[in-house]
MIDOSE-1310 file (N, C-alpha, C; in nm, 2 decimals, decimal comma, always signed):
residues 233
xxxx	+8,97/+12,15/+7,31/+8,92/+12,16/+7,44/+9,02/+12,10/+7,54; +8,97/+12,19/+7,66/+9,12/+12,14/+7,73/+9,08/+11,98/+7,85; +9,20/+11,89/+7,82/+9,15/+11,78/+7,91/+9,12/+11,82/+8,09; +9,02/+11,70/+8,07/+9,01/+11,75/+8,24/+9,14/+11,67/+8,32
xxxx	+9,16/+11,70/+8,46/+9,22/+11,63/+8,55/+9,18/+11,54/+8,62; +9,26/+11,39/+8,63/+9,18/+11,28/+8,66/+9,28/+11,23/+8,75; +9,21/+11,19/+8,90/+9,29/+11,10/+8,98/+9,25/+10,99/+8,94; +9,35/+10,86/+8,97/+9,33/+10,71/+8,91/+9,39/+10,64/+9,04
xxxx	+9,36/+10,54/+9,08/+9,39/+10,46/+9,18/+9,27/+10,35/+9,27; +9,33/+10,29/+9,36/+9,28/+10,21/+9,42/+9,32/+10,18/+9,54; +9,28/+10,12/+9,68/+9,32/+10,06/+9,75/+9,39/+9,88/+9,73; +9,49/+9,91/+9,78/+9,57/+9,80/+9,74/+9,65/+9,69/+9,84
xxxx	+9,62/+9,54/+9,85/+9,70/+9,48/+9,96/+9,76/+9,34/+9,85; +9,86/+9,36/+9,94/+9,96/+9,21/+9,89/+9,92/+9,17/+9,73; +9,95/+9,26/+9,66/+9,93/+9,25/+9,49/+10,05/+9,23/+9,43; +10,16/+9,22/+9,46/+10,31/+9,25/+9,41/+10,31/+9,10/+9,28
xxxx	+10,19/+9,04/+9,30/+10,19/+8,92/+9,19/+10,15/+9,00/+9,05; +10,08/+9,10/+9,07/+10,01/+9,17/+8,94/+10,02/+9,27/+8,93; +10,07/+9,39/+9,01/+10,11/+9,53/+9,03/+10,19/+9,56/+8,91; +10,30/+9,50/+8,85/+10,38/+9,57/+8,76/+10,32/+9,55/+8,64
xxxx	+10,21/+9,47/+8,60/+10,10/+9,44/+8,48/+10,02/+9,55/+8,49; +9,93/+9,56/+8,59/+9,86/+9,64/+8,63/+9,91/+9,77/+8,63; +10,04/+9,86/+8,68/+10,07/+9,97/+8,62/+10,13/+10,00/+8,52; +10,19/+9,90/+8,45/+10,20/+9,92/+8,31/+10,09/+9,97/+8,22
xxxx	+9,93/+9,87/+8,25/+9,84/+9,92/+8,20/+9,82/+10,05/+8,17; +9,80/+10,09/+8,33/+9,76/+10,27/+8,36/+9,89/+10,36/+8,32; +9,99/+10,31/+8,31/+10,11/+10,38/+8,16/+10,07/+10,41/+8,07; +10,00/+10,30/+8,04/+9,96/+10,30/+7,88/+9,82/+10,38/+7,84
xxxx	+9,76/+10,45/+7,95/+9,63/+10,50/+7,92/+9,69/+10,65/+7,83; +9,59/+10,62/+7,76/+9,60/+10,74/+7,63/+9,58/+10,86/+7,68; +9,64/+10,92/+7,76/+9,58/+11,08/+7,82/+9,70/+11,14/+7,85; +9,74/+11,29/+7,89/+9,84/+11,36/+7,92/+9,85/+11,36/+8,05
xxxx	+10,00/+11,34/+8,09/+10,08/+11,25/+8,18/+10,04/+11,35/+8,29; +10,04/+11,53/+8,27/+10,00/+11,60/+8,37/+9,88/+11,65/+8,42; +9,82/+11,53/+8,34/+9,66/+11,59/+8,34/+9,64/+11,44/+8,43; +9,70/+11,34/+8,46/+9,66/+11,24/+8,60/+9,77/+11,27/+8,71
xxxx	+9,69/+11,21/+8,80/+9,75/+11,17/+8,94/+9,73/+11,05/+8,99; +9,76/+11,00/+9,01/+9,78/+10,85/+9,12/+9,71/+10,88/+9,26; +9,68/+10,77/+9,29/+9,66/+10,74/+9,46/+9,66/+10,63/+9,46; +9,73/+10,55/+9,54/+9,74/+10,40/+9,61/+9,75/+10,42/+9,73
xxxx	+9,60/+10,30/+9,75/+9,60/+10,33/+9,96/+9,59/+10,17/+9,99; +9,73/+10,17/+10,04/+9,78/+10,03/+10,11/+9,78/+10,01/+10,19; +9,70/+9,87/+10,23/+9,64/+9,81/+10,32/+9,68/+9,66/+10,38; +9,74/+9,72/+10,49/+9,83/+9,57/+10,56/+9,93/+9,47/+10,45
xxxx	+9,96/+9,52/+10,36/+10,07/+9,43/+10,28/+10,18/+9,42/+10,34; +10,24/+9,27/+10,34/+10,32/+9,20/+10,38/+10,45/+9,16/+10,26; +10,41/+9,17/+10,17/+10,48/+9,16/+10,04/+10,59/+9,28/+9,96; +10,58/+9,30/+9,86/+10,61/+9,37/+9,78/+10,54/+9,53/+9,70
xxxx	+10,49/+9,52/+9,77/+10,36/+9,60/+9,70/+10,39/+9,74/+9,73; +10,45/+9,72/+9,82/+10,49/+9,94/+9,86/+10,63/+9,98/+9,80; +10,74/+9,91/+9,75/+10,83/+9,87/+9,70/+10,80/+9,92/+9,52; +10,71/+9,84/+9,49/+10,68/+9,85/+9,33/+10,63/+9,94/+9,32
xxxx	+10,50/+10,00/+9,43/+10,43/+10,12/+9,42/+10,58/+10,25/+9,41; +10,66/+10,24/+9,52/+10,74/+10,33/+9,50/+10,84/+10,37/+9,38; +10,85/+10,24/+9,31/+10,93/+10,24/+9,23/+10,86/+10,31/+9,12; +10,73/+10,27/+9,05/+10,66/+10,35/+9,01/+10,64/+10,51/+9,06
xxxx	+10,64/+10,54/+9,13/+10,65/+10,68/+9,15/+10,77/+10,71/+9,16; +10,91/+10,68/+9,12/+11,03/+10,70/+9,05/+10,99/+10,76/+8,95; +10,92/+10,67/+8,85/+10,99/+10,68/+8,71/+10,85/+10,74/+8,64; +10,76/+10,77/+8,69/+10,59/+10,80/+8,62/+10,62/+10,92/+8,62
xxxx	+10,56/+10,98/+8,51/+10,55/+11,10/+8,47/+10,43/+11,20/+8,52; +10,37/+11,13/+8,60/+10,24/+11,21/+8,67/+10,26/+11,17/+8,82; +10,16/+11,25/+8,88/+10,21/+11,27/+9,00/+10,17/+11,16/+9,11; +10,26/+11,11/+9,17/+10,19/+10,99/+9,25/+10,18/+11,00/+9,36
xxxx	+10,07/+10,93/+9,45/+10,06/+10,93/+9,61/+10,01/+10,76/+9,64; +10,08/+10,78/+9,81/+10,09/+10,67/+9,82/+10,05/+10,67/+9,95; +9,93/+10,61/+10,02/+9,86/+10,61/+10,12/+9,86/+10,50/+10,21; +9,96/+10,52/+10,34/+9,97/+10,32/+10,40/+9,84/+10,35/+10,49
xxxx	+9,77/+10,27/+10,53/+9,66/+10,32/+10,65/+9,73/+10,16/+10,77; +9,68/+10,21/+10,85/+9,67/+10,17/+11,03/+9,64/+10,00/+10,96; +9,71/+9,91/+11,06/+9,68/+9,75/+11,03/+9,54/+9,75/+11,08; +9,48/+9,64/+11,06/+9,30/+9,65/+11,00/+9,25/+9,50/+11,09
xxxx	+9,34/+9,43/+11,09/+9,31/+9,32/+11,14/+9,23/+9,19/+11,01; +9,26/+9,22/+10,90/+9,17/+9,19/+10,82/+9,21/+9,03/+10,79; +9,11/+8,94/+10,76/+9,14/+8,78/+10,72/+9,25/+8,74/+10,62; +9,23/+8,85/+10,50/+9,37/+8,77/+10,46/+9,31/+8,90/+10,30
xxxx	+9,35/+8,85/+10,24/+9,39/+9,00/+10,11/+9,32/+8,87/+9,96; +9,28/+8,74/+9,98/+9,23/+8,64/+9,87/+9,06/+8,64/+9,86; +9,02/+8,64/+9,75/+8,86/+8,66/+9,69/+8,81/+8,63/+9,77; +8,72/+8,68/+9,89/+8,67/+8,64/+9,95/+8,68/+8,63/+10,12
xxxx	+8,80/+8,68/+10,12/+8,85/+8,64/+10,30/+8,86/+8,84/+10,34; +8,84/+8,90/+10,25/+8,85/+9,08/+10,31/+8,70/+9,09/+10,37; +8,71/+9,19/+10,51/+8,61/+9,26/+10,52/+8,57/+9,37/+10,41; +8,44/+9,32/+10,40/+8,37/+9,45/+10,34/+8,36/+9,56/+10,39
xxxx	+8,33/+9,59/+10,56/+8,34/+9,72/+10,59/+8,46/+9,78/+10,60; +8,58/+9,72/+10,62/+8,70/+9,81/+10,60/+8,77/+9,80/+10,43; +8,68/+9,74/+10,36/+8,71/+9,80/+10,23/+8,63/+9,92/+10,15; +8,53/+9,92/+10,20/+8,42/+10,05/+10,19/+8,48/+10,19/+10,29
xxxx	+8,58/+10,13/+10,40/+8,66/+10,25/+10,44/+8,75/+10,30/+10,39; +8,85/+10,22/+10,31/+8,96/+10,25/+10,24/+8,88/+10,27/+10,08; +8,75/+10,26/+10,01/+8,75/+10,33/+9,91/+8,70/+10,43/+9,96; +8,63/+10,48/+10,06/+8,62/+10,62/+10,11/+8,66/+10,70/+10,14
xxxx	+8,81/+10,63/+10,18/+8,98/+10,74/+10,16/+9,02/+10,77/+10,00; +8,98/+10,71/+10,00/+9,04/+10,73/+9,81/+8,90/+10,88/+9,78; +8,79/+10,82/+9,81/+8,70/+10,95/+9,76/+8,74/+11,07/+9,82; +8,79/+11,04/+9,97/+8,85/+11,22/+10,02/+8,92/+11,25/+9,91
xxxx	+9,04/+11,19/+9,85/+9,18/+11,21/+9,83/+9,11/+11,26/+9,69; +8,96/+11,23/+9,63/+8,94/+11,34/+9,51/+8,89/+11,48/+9,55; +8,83/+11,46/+9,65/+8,78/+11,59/+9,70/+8,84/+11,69/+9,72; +8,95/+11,61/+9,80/+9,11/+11,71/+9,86/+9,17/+11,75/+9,72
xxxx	+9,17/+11,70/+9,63/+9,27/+11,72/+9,49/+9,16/+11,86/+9,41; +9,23/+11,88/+9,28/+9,24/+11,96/+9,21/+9,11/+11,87/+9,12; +9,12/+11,76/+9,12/+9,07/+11,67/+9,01/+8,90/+11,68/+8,99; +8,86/+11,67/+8,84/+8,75/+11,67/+8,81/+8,69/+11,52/+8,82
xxxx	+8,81/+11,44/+8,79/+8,69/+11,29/+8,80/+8,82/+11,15/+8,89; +8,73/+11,12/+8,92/+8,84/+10,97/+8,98/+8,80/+10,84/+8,86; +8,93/+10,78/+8,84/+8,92/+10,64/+8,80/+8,90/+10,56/+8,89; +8,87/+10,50/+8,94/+8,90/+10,38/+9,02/+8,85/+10,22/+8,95
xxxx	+9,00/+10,19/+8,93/+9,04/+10,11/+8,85/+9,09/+10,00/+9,00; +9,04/+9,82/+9,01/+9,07/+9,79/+9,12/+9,23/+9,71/+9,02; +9,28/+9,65/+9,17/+9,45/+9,64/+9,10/+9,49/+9,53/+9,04; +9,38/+9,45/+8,99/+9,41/+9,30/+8,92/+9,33/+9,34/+8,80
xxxx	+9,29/+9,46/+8,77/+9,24/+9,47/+8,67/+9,32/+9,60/+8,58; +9,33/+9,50/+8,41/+9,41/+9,54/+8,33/+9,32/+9,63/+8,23; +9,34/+9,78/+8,21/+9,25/+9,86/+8,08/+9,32/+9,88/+7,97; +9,22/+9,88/+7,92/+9,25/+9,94/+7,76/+9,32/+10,08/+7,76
xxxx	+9,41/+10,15/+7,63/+9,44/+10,29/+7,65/+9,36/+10,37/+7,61; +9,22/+10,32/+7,55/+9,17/+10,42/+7,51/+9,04/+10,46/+7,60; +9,05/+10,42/+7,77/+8,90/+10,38/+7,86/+8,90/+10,52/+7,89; +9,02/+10,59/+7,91/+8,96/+10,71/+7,94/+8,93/+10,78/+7,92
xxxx	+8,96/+10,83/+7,76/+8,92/+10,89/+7,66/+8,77/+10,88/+7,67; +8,74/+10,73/+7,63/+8,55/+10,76/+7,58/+8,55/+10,74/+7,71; +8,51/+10,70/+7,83/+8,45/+10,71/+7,91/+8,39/+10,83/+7,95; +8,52/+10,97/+7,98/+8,52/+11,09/+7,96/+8,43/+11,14/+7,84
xxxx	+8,43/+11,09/+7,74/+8,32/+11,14/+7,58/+8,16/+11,10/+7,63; +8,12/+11,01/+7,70/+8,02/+11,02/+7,74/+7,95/+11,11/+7,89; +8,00/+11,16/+7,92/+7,95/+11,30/+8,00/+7,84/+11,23/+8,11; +7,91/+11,12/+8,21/+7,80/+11,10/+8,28/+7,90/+11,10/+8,43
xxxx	+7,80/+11,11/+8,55/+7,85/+11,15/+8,70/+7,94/+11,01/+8,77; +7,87/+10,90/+8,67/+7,91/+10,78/+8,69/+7,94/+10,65/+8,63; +8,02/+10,60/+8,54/+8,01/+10,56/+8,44/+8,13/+10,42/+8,42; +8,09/+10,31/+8,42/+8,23/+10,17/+8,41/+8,25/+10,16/+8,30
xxxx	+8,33/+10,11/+8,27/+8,41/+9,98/+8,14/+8,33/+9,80/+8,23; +8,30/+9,75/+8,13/+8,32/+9,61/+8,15/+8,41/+9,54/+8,17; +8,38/+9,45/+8,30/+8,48/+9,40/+8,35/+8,39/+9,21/+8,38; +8,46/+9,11/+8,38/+8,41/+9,00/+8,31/+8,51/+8,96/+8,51
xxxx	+8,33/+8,92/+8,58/+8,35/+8,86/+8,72/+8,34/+8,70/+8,72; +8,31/+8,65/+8,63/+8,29/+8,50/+8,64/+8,41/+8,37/+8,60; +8,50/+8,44/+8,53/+8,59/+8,36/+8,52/+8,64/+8,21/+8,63; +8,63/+8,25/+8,76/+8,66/+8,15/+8,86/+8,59/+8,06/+8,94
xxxx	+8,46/+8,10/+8,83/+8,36/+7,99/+8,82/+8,32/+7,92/+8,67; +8,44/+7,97/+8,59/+8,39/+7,94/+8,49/+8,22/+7,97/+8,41; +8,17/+8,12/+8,46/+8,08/+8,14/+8,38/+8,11/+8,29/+8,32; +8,14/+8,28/+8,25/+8,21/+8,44/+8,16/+8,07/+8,57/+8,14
xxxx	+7,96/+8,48/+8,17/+7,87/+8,58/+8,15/+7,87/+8,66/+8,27; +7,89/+8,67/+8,34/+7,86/+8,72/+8,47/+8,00/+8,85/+8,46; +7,95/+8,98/+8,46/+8,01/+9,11/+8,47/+7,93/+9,20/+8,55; +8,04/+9,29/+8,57/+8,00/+9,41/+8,64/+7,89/+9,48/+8,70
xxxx	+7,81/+9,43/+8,65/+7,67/+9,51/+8,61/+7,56/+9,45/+8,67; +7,47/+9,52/+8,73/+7,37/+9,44/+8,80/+7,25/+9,53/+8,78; +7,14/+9,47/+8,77/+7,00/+9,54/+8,82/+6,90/+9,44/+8,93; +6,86/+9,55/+8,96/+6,75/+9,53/+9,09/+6,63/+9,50/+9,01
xxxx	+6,56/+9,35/+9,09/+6,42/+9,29/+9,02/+6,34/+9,40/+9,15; +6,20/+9,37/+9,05/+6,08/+9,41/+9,18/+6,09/+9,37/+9,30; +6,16/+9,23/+9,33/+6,17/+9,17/+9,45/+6,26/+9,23/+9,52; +6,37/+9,31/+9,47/+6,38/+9,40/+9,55/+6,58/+9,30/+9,54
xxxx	+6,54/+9,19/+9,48/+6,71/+9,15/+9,45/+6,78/+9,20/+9,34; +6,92/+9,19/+9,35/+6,98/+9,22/+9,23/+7,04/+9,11/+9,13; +7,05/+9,12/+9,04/+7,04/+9,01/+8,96/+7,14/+9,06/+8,82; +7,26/+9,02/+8,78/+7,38/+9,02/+8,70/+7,27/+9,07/+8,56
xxxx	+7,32/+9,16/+8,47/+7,27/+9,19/+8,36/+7,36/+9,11/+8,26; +7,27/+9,04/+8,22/+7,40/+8,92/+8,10/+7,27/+8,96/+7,91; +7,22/+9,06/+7,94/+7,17/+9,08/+7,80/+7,17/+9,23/+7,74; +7,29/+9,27/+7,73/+7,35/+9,41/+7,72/+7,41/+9,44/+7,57
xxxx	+7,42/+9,57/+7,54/+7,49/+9,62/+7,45/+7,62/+9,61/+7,41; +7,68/+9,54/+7,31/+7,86/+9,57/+7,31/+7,87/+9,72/+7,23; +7,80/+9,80/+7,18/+7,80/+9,91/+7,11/+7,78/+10,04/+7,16; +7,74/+10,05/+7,27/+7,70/+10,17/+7,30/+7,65/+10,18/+7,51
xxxx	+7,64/+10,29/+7,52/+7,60/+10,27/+7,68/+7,50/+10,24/+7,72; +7,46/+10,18/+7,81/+7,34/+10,11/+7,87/+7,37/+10,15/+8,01; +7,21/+10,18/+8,08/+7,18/+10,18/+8,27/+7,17/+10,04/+8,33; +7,22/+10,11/+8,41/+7,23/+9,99/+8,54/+7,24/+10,01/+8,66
xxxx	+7,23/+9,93/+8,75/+7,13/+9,99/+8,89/+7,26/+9,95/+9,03; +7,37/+9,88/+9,01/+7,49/+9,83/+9,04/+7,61/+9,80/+8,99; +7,71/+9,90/+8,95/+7,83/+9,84/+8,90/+7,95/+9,86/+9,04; +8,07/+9,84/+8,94/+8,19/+9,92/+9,02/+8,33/+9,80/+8,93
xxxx	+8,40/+9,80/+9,01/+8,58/+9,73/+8,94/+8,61/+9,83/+8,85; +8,58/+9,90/+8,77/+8,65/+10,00/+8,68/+8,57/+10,08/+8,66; +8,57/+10,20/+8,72/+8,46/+10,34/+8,65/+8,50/+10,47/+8,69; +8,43/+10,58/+8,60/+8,48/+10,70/+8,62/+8,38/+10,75/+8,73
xxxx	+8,45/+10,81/+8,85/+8,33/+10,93/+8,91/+8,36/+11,04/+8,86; +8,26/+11,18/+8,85/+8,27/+11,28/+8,88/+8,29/+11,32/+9,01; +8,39/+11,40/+9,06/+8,39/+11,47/+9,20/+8,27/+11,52/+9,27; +8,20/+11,61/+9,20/+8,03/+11,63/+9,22/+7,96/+11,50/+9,32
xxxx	+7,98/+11,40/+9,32/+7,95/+11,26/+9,29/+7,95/+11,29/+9,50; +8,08/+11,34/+9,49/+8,13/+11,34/+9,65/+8,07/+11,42/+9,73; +8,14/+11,55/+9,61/+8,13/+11,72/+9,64/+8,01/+11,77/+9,70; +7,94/+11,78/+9,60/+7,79/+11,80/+9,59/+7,71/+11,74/+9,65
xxxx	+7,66/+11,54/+9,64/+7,58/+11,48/+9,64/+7,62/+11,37/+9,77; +7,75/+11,44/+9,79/+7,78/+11,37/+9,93/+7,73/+11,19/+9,96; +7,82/+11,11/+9,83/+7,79/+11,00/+9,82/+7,91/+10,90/+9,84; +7,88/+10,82/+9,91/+8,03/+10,75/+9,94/+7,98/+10,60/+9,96
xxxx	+8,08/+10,51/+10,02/+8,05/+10,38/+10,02/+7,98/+10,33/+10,16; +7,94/+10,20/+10,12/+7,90/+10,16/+10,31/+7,87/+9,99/+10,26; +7,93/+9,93/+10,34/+7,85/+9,79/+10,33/+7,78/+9,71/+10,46; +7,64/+9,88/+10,45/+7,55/+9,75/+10,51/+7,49/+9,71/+10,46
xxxx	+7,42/+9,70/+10,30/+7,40/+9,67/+10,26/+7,44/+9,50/+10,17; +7,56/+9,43/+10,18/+7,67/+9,37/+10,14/+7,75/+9,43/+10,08; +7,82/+9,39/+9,97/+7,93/+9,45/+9,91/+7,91/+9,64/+9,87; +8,02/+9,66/+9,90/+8,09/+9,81/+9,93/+8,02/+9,87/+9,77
xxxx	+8,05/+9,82/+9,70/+8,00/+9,91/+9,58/+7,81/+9,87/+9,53; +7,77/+9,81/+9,59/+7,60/+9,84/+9,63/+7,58/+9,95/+9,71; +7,63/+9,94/+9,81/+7,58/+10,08/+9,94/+7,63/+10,22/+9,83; +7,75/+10,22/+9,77/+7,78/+10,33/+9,70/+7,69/+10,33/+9,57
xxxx	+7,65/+10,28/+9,49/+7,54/+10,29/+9,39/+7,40/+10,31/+9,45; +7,32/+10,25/+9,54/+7,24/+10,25/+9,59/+7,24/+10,41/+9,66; +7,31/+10,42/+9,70/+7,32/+10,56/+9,78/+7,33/+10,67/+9,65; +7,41/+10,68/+9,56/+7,40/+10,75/+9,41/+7,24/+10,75/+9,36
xxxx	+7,21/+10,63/+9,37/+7,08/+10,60/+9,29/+6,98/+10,70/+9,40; +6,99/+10,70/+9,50/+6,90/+10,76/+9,57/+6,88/+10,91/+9,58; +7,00/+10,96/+9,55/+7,02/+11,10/+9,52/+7,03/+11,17/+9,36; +6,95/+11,05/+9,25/+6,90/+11,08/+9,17/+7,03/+11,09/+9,06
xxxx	+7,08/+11,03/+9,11/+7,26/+10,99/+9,00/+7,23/+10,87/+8,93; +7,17/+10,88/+8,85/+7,21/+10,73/+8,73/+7,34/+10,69/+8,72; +7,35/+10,54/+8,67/+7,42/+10,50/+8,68/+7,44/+10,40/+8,52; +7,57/+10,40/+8,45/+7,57/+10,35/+8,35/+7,73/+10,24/+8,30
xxxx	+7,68/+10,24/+8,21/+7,82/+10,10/+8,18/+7,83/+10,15/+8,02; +7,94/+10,16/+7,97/+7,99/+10,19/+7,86/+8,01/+9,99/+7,77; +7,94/+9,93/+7,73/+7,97/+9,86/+7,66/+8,06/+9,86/+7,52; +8,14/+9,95/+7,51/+8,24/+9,93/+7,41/+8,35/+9,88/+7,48
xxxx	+8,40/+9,94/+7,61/+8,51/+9,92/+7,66/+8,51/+9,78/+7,77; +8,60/+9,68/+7,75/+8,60/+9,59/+7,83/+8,78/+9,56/+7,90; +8,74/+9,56/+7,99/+8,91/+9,51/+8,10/+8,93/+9,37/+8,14; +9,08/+9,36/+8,10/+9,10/+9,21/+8,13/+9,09/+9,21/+8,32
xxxx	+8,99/+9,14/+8,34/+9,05/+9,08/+8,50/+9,08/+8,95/+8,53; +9,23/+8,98/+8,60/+9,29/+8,87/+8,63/+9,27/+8,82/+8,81; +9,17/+8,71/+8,77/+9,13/+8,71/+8,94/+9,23/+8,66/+9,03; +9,25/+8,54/+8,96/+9,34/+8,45/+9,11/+9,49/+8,46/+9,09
xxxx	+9,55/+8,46/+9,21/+9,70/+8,50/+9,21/+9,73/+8,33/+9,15; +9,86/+8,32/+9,11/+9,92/+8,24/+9,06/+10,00/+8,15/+9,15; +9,90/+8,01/+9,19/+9,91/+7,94/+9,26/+9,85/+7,94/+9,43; +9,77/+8,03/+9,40/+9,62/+8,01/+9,48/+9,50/+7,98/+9,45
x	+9,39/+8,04/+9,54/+9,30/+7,91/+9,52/+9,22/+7,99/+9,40
């Protein structure tokens, strides 16, 4: 069977502490080199980061793009100091940039986070519009339970799913940090990000969920995230 075509990328600012980890990873992903494409959409970096991006599109064997957008005015590029609404704009340039492509599915993989080679294989094996790897958010509170994954109580909150499958896929009503879309997702069902809701990848699940797109998490697959830069807070 013939592979599909997958764009992979992220919007990206002031990462040049973890960029060359982080594309090494996506090197290492188990798939044929002309069957991905890149997209990195860089966002007010001050650093290194367009430098290494370019240097990487030297030497990668698939095809890379490299997207600077307009200065943003944004607080600063550390957990917690980005606007949410101009990060829900810059993952919604990344969703054009599947629509505009040839590609059947986007990874979006964010850029402190390291995958396995084998995520896109099964993620792809399971045949769904929307679908993550685990990714482990609690570290910098020291509570390891707390990942990707969220459901919505009756009350209408959402609430971390910490009693899940490591074997097989399970639903969920909120993810995002590492997942496959289908283009359909865009194409068809005309689903994209927004945070009025709060965070950028609620308005985009919530909005999927409402157009009758389930939403799931592959419990086999888990990604190292590396949260805090080295020698910040």
């Amino acid at each position: 069977m013939q592979e599909k075509s997958i764009l992979i990328g992220c919007p990206i600012r002031n990462r040049a502490w973890i960029l060359p980890e982080y594309l090494q990873s996506l090197e290492n992903i188990d798939y044929p080199p002309d069957k991905i494409k890149f997209c990195f959409i860089i966002n007010d970096s001050i650093d290194d980061t367009e430098i290494i991006l370019k240097e990487f599109s030297r030497r990668s064997l698939s095809q890379v793009q490299i997207v600077n957008t307009p200065a943003s005015n944004n607080k600063g590029h550390r957990r917690g100091a980005y606007r949410l609404d101009q990060l829900a704009k810059l993952r919604n340039l990344l969703l054009e940039k599947l629509f505009q492509s040839d590609c059947e599915y986007l990874l979006s993989v964010d850029s402190d986070i390291l995958v396995p080679p084998f995520i896109l294989k099964q993620l792809l094996s399971r045949n769904c519009l929307i679908i993550s790897a685990l990714v482990c958010n609690g570290h910098h509170i020291n509570d390891e339970t707390i990942y990707n994954v969220m459901q919505r109580s009756p009350a209408g909150n959402y609430q971390y799913i910490k009693d899940f499958p490591r074997d097989t896929v399970f639903r969920a009503d909120v993810t995002g940090a590492a997942y496959l879309i289908h283009r359909s997702v865009v194409a068809t069902y005309n689903v994209y990000y927004s945070a009025k809701k709060g965070a950028e990848d609620i308005g985009f699940c919530e909005e999927a969920r409402a157009r009758g797109i389930q939403i799931f998490c592959d419990g086999t697959i888990e990604c190292r995230h590396i949260m805090n830069e080295p020698g910040g807070l």
